[in-house]
C-alpha positions as CSV (number, residue, x, y, z in Angstrom):
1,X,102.2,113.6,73.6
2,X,105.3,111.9,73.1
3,X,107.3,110.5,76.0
4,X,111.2,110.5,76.1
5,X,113.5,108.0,76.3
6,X,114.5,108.4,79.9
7,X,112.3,106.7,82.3
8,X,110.1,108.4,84.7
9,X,111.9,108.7,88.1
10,X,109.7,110.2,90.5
11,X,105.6,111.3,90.2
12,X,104.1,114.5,90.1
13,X,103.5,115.3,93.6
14,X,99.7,114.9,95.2
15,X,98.4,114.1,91.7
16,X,96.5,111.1,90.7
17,X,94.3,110.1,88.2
18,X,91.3,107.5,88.3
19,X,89.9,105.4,85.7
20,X,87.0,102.7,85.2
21,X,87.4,99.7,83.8
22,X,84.9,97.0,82.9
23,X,85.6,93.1,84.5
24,X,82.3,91.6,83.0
25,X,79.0,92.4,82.1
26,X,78.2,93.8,85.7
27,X,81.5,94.3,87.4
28,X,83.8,97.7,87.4
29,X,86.8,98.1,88.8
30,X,88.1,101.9,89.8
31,X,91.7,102.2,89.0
32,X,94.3,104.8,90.8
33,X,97.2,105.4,88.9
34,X,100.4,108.0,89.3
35,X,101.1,110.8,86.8
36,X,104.6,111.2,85.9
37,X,103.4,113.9,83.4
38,X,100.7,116.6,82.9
39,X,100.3,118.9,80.2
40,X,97.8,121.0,78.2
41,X,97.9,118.4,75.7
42,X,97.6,115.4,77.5
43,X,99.6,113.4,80.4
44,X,101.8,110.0,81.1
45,X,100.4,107.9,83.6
46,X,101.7,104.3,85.2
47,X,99.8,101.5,85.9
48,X,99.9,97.8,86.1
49,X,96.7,97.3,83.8
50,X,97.0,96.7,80.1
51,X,95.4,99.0,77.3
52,X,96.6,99.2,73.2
53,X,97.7,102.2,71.4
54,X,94.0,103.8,70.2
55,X,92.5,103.1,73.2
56,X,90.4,105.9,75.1
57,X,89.6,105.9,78.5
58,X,87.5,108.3,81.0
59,X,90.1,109.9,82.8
60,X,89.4,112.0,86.6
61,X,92.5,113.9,87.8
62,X,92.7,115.2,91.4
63,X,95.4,116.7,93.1
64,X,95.7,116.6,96.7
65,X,95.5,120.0,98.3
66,X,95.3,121.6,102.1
67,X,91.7,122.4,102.0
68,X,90.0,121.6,99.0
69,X,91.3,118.9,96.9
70,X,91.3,120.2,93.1
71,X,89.5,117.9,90.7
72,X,89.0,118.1,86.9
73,X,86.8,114.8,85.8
74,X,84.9,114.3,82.7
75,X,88.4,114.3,80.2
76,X,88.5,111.6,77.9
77,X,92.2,110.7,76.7
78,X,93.7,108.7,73.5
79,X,96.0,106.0,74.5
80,X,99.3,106.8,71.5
81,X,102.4,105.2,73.2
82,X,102.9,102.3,75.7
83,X,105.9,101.5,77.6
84,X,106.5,98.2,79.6
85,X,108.9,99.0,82.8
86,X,109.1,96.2,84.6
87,X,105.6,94.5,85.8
88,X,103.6,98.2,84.9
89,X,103.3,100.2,81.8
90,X,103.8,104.1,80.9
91,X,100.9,105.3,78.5
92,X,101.1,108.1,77.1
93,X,97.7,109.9,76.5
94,X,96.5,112.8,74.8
95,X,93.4,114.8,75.8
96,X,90.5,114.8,73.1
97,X,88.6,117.8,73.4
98,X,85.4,118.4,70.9
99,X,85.4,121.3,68.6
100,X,81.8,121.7,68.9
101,X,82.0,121.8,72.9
102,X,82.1,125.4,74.4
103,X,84.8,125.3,77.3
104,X,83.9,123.6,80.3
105,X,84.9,123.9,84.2
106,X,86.7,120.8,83.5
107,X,89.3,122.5,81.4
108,X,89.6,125.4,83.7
109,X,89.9,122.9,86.6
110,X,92.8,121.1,84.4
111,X,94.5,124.5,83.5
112,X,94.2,125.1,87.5
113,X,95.8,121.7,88.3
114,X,98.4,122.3,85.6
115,X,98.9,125.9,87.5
116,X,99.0,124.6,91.0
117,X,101.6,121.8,90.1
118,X,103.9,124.2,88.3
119,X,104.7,126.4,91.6
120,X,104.6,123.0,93.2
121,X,107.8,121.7,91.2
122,X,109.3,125.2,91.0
123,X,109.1,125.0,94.6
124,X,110.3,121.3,95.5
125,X,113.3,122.0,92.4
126,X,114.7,125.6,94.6
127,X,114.7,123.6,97.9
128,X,116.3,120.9,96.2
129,X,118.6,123.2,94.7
130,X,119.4,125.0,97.9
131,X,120.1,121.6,100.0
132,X,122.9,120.5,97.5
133,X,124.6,124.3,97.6
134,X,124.5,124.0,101.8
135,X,126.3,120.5,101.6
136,X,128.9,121.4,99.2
């Protein structure tokens, strides 16, 4: 997944994902970070922690919902592009799925997320859209 050249302004609404990382031999440390970008390939996140290009790390995405929050955890994603902006980083990361493994609830959960934030943004863009014609 290959992010543009124009920064990342605002984040996908409600959706977050989490991430472990190790601080020692017994330590973790559960990381939130903001997702700027979700696709069926693989997603941008921001964060202030620092990871190289060919990293993989365990990802958990959950979006935040009325009733039932929506979670798809078990994906494992490929760190391919960093970005410093300011004190943080956008990574770009690409979902590795495994040939051999049948589909999962995880990627009907992630298609389901993907779903639900589609009508989300179609949404937020015609009431957006709607305020600047009632101004004018």
């Amino acid at each position: 997944m290959q992010m543009p050249d124009n920064r990342y302004h605002t984040p996908l609404p409600d959706l977050l994902a989490r991430f472990t990382l190790r601080k020692g031999l017994f330590r973790k440390e559960r990381v939130e970070a903001r997702l700027f970008d979700l696709n069926q390939f693989g997603c941008v996140l921001k964060t202030d922690k620092v990871f190289e290009p060919g990293d993989t790390l365990g990802l958990e995405l959950e979006m935040t919902m009325p009733f039932e929050n929506l979670l798809a955890s078990g994906l494992t994603g490929l760190i391919t592009e960093r970005r410093k902006y300011c004190s943080n980083f956008f990574y770009s990361i690409d979902f590795i799925e495994s040939d051999y493994r049948p589909k999962t609830d995880e990627s009907e959960q992630l298609r389901r997320i993907r779903d639900v934030l589609d009508r989300k943004q179609s949404l937020l863009s015609r009431r957006e859209n709607t305020g600047m014609g009632a101004t004018a």
